[in-house]
C-alpha positions in Angstrom: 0.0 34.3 -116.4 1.5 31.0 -116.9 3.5 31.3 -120.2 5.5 28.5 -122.4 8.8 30.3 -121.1 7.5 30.3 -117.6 7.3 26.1 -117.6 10.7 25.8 -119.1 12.7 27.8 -116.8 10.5 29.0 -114.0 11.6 27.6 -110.4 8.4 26.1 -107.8 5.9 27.3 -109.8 2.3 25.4 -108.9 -1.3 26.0 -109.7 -3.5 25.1 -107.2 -1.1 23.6 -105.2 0.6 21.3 -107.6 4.3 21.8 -109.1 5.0 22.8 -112.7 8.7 21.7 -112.5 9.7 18.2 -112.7 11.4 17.1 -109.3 14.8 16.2 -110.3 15.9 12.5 -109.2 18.5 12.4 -106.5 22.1 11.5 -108.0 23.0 7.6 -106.8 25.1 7.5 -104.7 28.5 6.8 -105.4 30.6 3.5 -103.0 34.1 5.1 -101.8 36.4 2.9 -103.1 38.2 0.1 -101.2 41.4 1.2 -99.8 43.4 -1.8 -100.2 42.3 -1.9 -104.0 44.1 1.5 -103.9 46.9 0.6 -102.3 47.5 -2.2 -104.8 47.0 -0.2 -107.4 49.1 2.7 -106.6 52.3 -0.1 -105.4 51.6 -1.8 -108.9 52.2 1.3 -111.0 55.5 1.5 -110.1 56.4 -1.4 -112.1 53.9 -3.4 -113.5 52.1 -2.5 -116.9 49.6 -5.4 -117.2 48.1 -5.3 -113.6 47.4 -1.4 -113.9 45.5 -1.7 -117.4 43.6 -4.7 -115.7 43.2 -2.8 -113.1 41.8 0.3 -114.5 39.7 -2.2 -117.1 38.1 -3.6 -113.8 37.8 0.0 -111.8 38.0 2.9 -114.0 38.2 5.1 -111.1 41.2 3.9 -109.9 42.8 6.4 -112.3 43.2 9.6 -109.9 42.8 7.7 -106.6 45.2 8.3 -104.5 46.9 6.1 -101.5 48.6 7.5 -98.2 52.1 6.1 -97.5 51.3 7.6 -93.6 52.1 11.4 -92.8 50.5 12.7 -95.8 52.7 11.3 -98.4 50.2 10.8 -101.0 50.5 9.2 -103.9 48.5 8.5 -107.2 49.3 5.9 -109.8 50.5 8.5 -111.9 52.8 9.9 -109.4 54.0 6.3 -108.9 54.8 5.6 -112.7 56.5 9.0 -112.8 59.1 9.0 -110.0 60.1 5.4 -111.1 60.8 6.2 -114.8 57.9 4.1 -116.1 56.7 5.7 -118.9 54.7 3.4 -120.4 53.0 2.8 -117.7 52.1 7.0 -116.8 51.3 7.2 -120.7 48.2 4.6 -119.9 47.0 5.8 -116.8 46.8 9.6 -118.9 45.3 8.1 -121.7 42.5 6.2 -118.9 42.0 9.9 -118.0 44.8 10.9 -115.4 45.2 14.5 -114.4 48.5 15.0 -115.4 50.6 17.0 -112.9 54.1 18.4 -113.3 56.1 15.1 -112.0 54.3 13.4 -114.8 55.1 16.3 -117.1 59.0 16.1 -116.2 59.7 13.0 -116.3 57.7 12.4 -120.2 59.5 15.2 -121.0 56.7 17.6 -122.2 59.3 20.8 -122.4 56.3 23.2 -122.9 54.4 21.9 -120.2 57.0 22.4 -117.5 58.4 25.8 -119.0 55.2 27.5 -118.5 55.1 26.0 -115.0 58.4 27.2 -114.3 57.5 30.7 -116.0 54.6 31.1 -113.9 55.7 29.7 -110.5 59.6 30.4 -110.6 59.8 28.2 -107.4 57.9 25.6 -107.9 60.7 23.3 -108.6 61.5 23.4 -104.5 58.2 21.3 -104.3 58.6 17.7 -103.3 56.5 15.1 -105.3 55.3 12.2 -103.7 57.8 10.9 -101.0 59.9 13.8 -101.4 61.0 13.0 -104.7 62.3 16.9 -106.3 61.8 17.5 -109.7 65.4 17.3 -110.6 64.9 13.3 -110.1 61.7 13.4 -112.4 63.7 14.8 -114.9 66.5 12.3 -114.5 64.7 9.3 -114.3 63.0 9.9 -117.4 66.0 9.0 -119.1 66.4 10.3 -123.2 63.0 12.1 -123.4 63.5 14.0 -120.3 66.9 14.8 -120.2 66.8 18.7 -121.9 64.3 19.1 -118.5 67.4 18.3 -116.5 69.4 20.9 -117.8 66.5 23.5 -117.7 65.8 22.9 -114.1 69.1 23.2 -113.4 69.4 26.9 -115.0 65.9 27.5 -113.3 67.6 27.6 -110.1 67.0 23.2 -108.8 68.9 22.0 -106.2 71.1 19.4 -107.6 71.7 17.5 -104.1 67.8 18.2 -102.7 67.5 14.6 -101.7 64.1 12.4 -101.6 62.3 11.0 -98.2 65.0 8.5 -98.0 67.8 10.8 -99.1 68.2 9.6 -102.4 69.6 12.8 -104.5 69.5 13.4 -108.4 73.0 12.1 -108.8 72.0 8.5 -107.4 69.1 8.3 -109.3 71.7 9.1 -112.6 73.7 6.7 -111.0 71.2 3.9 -110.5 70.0 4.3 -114.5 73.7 4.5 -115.9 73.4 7.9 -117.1 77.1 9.1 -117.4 75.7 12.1 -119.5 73.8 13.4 -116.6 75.7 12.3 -114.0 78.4 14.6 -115.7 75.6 17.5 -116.0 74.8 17.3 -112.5 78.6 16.9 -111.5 79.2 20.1 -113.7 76.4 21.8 -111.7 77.6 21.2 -108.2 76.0 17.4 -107.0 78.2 15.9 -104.5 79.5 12.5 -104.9 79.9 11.7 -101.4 76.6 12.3 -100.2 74.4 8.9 -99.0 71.0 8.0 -99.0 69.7 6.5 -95.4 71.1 3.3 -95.9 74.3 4.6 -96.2 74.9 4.4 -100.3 76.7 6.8 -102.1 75.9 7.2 -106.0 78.6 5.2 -106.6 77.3 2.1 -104.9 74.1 2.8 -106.3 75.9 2.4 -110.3 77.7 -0.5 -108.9 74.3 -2.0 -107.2 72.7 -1.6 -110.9 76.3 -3.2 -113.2 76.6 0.5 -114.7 80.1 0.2 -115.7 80.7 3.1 -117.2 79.2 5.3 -114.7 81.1 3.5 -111.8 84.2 4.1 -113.7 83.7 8.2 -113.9 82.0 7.9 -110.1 85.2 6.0 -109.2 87.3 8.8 -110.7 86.1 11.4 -108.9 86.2 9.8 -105.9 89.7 8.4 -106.1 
């Protein structure tokens, strides 16, 4: 017997041949997006506010695309914004619906976020971000908002010389925003001075690069 329930949740059933269920219509199919537009999108987070919201205003799903430097080194707009300190930028591309991550976390500073990270993978700050960016940097580069993070990560067990792709470590990236508080909390911790990146910088080239003076003062200090 063909009942009321039967028609509303019955699968293939058919009376002399003909279907009782409605065929469902087949989803459109969705156009990959262009990989250049990626590309463009992901290099402009890293600096430019105005072209990502007019980007994302043009191609909402831009938003968790993400772009392959080569060897797997992916990267999203998000994960651009964040290694680079731009939080105005990673703040839009969450609020255009982002998956945050916790880079993105770090760097804004969200304490409770990355504490119950930490709490429930201990080791997680030993995993690079995009171009081999460590967590420590995320934390550094996110200048006021961020900087309790630094000193957490530290007492979690970070690596306070793990250097980036292009061996750029925590204390350069201090160095390169003028940040003689953490520079001093990273010096405290163990970060080496003397270490360079791959073109051969140390941190106090990169303060001097950026006209820090008072962090090439104590980086000339220690290195006198």
């Amino acid at each position: 017997m063909i009942t009321r329930r039967s028609l509303l949740f019955g699968s293939a059933l058919s009376v002399a041949g003909v279907s009782l269920t409605r065929p469902r219509a087949a989803a459109p199919e969705k156009a990959p997006l262009d990989s250049e537009l990626v590309g463009r999108f992901v290099g402009r987070s890293h600096f430019d506010l105005e072209a990502v919201r007019e980007m994302l205003r043009q191609q909402p799903a831009l938003v968790n695309a993400a772009w392959d430097w080569g060897n797997g080194d992916w990267e999203t707009g998000l994960g651009a914004a964040s290694h680079t300190g731009r939080r105005e930028i990673a703040l839009h591309i969450l609020d255009s619906g982002a998956r945050i991550d916790v880079f993105a976390a770090t760097m804004l500073g969200y304490r409770s976020i990355v504490t119950t990270f930490l709490d429930e993978l201990p080791d997680l700050h030993r995993v690079p971000g995009p171009h081999g960016i460590p967590l420590l940097s995320h934390a550094v580069v996110g200048r006021q908002q961020s900087r309790p993070l630094v000193g957490l990560l530290i007492e979690r067990g970070a690596e306070v010389n793990a250097p980036s792709n292009l061996g750029i470590t925590p204390l350069m990236v201090a160095a390169s925003i003028g940040s003689v508080e953490v520079i001093e909390l990273l010096l405290a911790a163990g970060a080496d001075p003397a270490l360079r990146d791959q073109k051969s910088r140390s941190s106090l080239d990169w303060a001097q690069e950026r006209d820090h003076a008072k962090a090439v003062q104590r980086l000339r200090q220690i290195s006198s």
